[in-house]
C-alpha positions as CSV (number, residue, x, y, z in Angstrom):
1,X,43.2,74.5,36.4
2,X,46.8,76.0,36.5
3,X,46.8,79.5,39.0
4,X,49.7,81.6,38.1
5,X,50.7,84.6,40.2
6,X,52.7,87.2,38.1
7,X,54.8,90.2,40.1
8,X,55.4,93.0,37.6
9,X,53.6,95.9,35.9
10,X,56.2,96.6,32.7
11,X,56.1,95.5,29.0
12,X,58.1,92.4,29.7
13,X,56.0,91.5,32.2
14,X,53.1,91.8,29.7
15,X,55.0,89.5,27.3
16,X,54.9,87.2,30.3
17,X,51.0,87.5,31.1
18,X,50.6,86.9,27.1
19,X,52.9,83.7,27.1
20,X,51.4,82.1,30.4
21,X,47.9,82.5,28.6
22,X,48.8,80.9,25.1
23,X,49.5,77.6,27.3
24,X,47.6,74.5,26.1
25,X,46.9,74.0,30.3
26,X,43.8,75.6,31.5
27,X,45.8,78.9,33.3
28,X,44.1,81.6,35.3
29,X,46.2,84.5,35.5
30,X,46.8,87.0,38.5
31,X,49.0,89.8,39.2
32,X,50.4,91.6,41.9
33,X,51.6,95.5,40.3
34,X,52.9,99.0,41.6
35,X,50.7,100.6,39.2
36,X,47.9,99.6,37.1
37,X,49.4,98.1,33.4
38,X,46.2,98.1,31.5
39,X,47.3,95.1,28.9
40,X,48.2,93.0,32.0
41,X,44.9,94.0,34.0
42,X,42.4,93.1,31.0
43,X,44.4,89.2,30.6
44,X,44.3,88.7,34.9
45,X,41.1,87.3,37.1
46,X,41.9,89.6,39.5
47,X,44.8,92.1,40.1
48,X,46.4,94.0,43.4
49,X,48.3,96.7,43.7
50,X,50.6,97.3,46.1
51,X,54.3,98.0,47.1
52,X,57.0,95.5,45.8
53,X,58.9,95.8,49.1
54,X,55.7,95.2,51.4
55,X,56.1,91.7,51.5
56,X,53.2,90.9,53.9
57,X,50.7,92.3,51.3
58,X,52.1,89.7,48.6
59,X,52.2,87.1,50.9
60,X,48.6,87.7,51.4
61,X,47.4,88.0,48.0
62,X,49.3,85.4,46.9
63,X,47.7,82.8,49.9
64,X,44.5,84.0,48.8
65,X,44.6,82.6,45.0
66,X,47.0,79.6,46.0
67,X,49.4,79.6,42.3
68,X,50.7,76.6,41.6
69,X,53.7,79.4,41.1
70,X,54.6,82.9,41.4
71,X,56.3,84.3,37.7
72,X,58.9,87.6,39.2
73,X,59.5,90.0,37.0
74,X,61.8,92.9,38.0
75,X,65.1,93.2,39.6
76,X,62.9,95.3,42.9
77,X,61.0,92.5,44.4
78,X,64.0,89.9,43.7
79,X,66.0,92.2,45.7
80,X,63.6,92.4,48.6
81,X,63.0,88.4,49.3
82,X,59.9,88.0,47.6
83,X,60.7,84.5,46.6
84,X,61.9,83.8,50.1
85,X,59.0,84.9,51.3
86,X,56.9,82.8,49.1
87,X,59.0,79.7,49.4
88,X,58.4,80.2,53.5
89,X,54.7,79.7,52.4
90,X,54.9,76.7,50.4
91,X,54.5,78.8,47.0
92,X,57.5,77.8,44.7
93,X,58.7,80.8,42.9
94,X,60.6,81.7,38.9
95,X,63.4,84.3,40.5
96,X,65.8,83.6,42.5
97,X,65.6,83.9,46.6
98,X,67.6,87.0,47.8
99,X,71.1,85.7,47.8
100,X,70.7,84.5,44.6
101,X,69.7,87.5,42.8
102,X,72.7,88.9,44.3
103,X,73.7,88.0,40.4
104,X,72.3,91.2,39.6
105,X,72.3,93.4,42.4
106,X,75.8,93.3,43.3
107,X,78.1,93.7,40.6
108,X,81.5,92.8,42.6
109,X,79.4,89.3,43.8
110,X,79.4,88.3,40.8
111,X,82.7,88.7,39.3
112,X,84.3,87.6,42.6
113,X,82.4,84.0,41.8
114,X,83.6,84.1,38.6
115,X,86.9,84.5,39.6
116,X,87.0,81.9,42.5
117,X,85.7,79.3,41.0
118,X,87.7,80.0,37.9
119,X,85.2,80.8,34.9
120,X,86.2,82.3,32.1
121,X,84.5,85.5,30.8
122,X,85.8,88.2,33.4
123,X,87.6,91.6,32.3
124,X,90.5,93.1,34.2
125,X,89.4,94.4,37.2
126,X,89.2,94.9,40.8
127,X,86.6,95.6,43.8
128,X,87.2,98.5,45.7
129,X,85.8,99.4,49.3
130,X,87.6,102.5,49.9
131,X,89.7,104.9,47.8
132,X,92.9,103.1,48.6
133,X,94.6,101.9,45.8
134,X,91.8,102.8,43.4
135,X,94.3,105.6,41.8
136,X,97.5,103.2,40.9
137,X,94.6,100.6,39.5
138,X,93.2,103.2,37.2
139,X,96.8,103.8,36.2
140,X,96.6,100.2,34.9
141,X,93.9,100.1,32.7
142,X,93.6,101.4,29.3
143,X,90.2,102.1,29.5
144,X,87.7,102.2,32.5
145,X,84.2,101.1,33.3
146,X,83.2,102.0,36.8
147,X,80.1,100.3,38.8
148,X,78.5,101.5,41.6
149,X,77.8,97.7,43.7
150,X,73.9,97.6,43.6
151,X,70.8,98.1,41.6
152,X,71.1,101.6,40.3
153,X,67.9,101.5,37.3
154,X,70.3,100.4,34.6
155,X,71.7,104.0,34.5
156,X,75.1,103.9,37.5
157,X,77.4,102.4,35.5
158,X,80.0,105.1,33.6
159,X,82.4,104.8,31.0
160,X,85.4,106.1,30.1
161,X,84.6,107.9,26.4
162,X,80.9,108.3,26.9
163,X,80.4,109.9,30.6
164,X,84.1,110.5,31.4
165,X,87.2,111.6,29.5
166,X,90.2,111.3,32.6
167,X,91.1,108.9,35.0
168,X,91.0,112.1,37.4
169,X,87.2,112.5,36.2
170,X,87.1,108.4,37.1
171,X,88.9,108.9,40.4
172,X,86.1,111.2,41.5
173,X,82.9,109.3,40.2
174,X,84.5,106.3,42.5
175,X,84.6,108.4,45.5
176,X,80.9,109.9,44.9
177,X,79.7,106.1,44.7
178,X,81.8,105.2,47.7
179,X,79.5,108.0,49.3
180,X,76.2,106.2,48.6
181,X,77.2,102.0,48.0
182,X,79.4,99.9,50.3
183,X,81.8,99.3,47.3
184,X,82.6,100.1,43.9
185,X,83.8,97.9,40.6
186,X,86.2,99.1,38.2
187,X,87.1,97.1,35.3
188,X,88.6,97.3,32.1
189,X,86.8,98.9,29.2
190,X,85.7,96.0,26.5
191,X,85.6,96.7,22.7
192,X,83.0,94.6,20.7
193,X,79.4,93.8,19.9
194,X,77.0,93.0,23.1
195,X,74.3,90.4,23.3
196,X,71.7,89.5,25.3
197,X,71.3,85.4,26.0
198,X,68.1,85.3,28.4
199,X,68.6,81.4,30.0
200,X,65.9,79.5,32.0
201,X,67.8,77.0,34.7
202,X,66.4,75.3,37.2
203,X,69.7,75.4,39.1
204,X,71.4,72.6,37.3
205,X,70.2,72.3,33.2
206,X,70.2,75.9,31.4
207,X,68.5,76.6,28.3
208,X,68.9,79.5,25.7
209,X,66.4,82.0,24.4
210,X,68.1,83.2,20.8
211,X,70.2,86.0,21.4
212,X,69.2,89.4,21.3
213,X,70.8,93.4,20.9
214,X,69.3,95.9,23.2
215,X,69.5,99.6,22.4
216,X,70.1,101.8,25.1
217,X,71.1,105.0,24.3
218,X,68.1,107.0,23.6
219,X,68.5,108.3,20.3
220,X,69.7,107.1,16.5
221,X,73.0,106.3,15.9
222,X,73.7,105.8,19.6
223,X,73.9,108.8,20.8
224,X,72.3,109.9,23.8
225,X,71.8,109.3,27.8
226,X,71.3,105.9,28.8
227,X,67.8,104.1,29.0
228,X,66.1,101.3,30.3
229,X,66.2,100.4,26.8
230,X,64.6,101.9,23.4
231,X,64.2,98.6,21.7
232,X,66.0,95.2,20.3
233,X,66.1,92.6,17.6
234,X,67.0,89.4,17.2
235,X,67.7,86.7,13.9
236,X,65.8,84.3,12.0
237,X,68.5,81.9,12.5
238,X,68.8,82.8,16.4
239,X,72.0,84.5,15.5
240,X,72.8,88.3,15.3
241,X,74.6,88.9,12.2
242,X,77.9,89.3,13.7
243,X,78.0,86.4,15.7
244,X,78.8,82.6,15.1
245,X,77.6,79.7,16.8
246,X,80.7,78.9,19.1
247,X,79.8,82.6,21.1
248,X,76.6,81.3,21.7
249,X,78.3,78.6,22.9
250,X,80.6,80.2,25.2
251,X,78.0,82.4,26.6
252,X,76.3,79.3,27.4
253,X,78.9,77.1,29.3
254,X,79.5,80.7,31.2
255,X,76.1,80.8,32.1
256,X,76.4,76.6,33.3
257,X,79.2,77.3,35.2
258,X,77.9,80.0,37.4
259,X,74.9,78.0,38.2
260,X,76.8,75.7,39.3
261,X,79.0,77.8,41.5
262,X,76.3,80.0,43.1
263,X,74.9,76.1,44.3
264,X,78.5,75.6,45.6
265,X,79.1,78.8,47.2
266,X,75.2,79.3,48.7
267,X,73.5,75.8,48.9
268,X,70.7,76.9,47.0
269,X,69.2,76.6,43.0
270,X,68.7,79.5,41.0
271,X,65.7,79.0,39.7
272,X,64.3,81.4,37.2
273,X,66.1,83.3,35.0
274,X,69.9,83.9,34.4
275,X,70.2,87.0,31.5
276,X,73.9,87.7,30.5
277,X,74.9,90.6,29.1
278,X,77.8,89.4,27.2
279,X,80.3,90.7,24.8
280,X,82.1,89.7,21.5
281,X,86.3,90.8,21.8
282,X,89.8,90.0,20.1
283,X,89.9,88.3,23.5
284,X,86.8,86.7,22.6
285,X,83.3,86.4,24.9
286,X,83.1,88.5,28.3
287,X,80.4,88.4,30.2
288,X,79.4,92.2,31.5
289,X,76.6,92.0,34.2
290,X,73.9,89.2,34.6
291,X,70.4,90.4,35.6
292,X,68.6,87.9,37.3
293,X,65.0,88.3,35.3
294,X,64.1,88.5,32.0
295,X,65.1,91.4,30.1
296,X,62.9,94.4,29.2
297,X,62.8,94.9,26.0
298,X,64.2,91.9,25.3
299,X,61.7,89.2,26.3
300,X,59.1,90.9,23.9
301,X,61.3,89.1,21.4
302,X,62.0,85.7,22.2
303,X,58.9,85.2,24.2
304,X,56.5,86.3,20.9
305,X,58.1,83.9,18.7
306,X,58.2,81.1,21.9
307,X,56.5,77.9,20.6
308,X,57.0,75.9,23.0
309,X,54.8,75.8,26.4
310,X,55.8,79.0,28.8
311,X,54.0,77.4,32.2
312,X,54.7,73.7,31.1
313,X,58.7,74.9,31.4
314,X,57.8,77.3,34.5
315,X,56.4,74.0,35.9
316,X,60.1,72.2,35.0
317,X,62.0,74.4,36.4
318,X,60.2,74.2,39.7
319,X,60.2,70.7,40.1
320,X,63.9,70.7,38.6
321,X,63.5,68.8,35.5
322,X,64.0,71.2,33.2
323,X,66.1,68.5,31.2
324,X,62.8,66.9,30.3
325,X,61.3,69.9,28.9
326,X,62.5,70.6,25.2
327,X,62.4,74.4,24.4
328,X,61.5,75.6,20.6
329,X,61.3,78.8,19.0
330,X,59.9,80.1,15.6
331,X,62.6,80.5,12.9
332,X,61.4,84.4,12.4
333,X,63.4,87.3,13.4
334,X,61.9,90.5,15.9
335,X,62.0,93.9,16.1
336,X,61.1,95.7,19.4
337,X,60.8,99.1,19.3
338,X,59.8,101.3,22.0
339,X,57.3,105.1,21.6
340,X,58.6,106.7,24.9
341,X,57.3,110.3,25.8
342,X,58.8,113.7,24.4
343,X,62.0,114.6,26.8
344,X,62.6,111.1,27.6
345,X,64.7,110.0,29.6
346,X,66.0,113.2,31.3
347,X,62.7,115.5,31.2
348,X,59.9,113.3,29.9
349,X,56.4,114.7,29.6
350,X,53.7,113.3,31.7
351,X,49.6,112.6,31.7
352,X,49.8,113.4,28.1
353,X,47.3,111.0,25.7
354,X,48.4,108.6,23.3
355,X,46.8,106.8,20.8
356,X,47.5,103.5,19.8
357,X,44.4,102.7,17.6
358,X,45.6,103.0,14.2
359,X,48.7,100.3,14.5
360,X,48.4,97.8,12.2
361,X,47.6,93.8,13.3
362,X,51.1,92.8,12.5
363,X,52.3,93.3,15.3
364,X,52.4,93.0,18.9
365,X,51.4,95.4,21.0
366,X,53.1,95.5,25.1
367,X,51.6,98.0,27.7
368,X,54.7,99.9,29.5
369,X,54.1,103.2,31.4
370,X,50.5,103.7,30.9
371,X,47.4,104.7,32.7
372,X,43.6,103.5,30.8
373,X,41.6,106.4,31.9
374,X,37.7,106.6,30.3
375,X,38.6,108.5,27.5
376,X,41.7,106.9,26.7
377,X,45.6,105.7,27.4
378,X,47.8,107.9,29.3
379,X,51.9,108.0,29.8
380,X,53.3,108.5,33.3
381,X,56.7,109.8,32.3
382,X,58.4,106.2,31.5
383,X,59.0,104.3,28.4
384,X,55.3,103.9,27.3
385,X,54.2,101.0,24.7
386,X,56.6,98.5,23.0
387,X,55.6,97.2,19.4
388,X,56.9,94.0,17.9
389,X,57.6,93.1,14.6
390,X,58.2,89.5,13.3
391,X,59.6,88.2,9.9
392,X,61.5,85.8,7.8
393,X,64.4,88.5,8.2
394,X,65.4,91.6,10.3
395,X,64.4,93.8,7.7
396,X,61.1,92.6,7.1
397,X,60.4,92.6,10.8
398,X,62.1,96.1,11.3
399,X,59.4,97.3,8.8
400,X,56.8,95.9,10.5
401,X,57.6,97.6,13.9
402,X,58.4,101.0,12.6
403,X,55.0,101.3,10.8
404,X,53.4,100.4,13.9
405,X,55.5,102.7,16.2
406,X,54.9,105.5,13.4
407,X,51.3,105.0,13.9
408,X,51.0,106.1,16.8
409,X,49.7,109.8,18.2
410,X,50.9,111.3,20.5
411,X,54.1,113.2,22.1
412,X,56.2,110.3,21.4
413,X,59.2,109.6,20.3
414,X,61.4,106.5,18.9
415,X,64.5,104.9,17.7
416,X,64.2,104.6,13.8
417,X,67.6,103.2,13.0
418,X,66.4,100.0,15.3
419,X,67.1,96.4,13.2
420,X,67.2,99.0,9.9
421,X,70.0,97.6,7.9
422,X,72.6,100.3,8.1
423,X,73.1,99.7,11.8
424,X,73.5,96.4,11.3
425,X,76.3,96.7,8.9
426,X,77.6,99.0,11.3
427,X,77.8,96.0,13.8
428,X,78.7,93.8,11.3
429,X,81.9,95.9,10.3
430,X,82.8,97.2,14.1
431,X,83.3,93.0,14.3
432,X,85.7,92.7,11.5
433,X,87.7,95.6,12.3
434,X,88.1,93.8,15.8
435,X,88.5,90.2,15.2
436,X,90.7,91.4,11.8
């Protein structure tokens, strides 16, 4: 009998609960959540719910069901030392301790690795504790991507175009985050496609997930305030159509590298995983952030078409001998698309019903900001149920999604255009105009 422990209440980490139980190993599932998913809840022996900062309460649950490992699934309990915590306990975790997961939540730790130990994939750009010299470096830059150093929701970083016109405009957003974080990133603005490359390491071997494209903005055609994410696809061939195998293999070596130089720099593995947001230029791959978990919507995708055994890997990683362990995926492609609640993100409505009832079997259902009350499902004001589709090609797995998202009643909303073929060959084209 294999006891996992799973920190998380979202969609991905529903995608996690569902993989953990599809293993051909006898697993009992628990979870430790801030709120009550109801998809996670109805798959767990027992649940708790609690704080993700009150580290004595997950110390204690988790000594009283004794996992053979603890799965952690967002950025908030990475940042706090759960998996210290648990490690000080004997309980082996999948997330990074603390100064690890400083991959994600500090923007200018990262890039300062990448540039001491000499790794490729880093734009133009500079770390800035105070306002000095911030002025004559904007000067430099064409354009300008500015990063407050911490976890900010997915929603601090601006961009020159689409939150800011001037560099006087950039000047000031600098000194507003210098009001609130110790220091602030400014880089040069990148033109190309992004990706998503979710990697499992055990703090020496690294394996891919296929690549993915998240959606932020919140409505079609990319318009719109930033998200946590409105939804993603990925390829049949585990390829985006704009992509060729050697920036999957650039991404990759990145990704090698930088495990290998957080072990240098810190004495410690990563283990868990390492999720580059990366970037296809004329200068060719750039790595934009990391985020030291799994990405949300992004596992939905690679972890519904995972063949391969999700806690026999979770098991390699831990006892580092994820070398031994041989990842496989189906050749199908995925659409994730998420309903999200009239007015969202800005204004969204809350404790209104939705109804899921009449979405078809063809496609997977994840639980994201909702309450099961006795007469039905209710959304708290967050993105609200993610629906998978999976097919021999985007478009037949686009389909698939948007029927299911269409089914649904309620005040909801979506992203149509998601994995439809015209914003593909939108992608597709913006590549060739930039590689020529």
């Amino acid at each position: 009998m294999t006891n996992v422990l799973l920190i998380g209440n979202g969609a991905r980490e529903h995608a996690i609960a569902k993989a953990v139980l599809r293993s051909s190993e006898d697993s009992r599932l628990f979870a430790y959540m801030k709120s009550n998913n109801p998809g996670i809840s109805e798959l767990c022996e027992d649940i708790q719910i609690g704080s993700y900062s009150n580290i004595d309460e997950i110390k204690a649950f988790a000594q009283s069901i004794v996992p053979d490992f603890v799965v952690i699934g967002p950025e908030d309990p990475l940042n706090n030392g759960v998996a210290d915590a648990l490690e000080e306990i004997g309980i082996p975790s999948i997330g990074p301790k603390k100064e690890l997961a400083r991959l994600e939540t500090s923007k200018s730790f990262t890039r300062l690795i990448m540039q001491k130990y000499g790794i490729e994939g880093n734009p133009k750009f500079k770390v800035f504790e105070s306002v000095d010299g911030i002025k004559e470096f904007l000067e430099e830059l064409e354009g300008i991507v500015i990063k407050p150093d911490g976890l900010t929701g997915g929603k601090g970083v601006r961009v020159q175009g689409d939150h800011f016109d001037t560099k006087g405009e950039a000047l000031q957003y600098c000194i507003e985050v210098l009001e609130t974080h110790p220091t602030v990133v400014i880089e040069d603005k990148l033109d190309g496609e992004e990706f998503s490359l979710q990697c499992f390491t055990d703090g020496v071997n690294v394996i891919d997930t296929p690549p993915c494209q998240d959606h932020k903005r919140a409505y079609v055609d990319d318009k719109g305030p930033n998200t946590g994410g409105m939804g993603s696809y990925s390829g049949a061939d585990h390829l985006l159509p704009f992509m060729k195998e050697e920036h999957l293999k650039v991404a990759h070596d990145i990704t090698v590298k930088v495990a290998k130089a957080l072990k240098e720099e810190t004495g410690e593995l990563y283990k868990g995983v390492m999720y580059g947001g990366f970037i296809i230029t004329k200068q060719g791959v750039k790595l934009i952030e990391y985020n030291a978990r799994m990405g949300d919507p992004e596992a939905m995708n690679v972890l519904s078409i995972m063949k391969s055994d999700f806690v026999e890997m979770c098991r390699a990683i831990v006892n580092g001998k994820l070398d031994e362990y041989n990842i496989e995926f189906d050749n199908l492609a995925t659409v994730c698309k998420y309903a999200v609640p009239e007015g969202y993100p800005t204004n969204p409505v809350k404790n209104e019903k939705v109804d899921v009832s009449e979405v078809a079997q063809d496609t997977e259902i994840f639980y994201a900001s909702v309450d099961k009350k006795e007469d039905g499902l209710y959304m708290s004001g967050s993105r609200a149920i993610a629906f998978v589709g999976k097919g021999i090609d985007i478009e037949e797995a686009q389909v698939k999604a948007e029927n299911a998202v269409c089914s649904v009643k309620g005040k909801v909303f979506h992203r149509e255009d998601i994995g439809t073929k015209e914003l593909i060959q939108k992608r597709i084209d913006h590549m060739k105009r930039i590689l020529g």
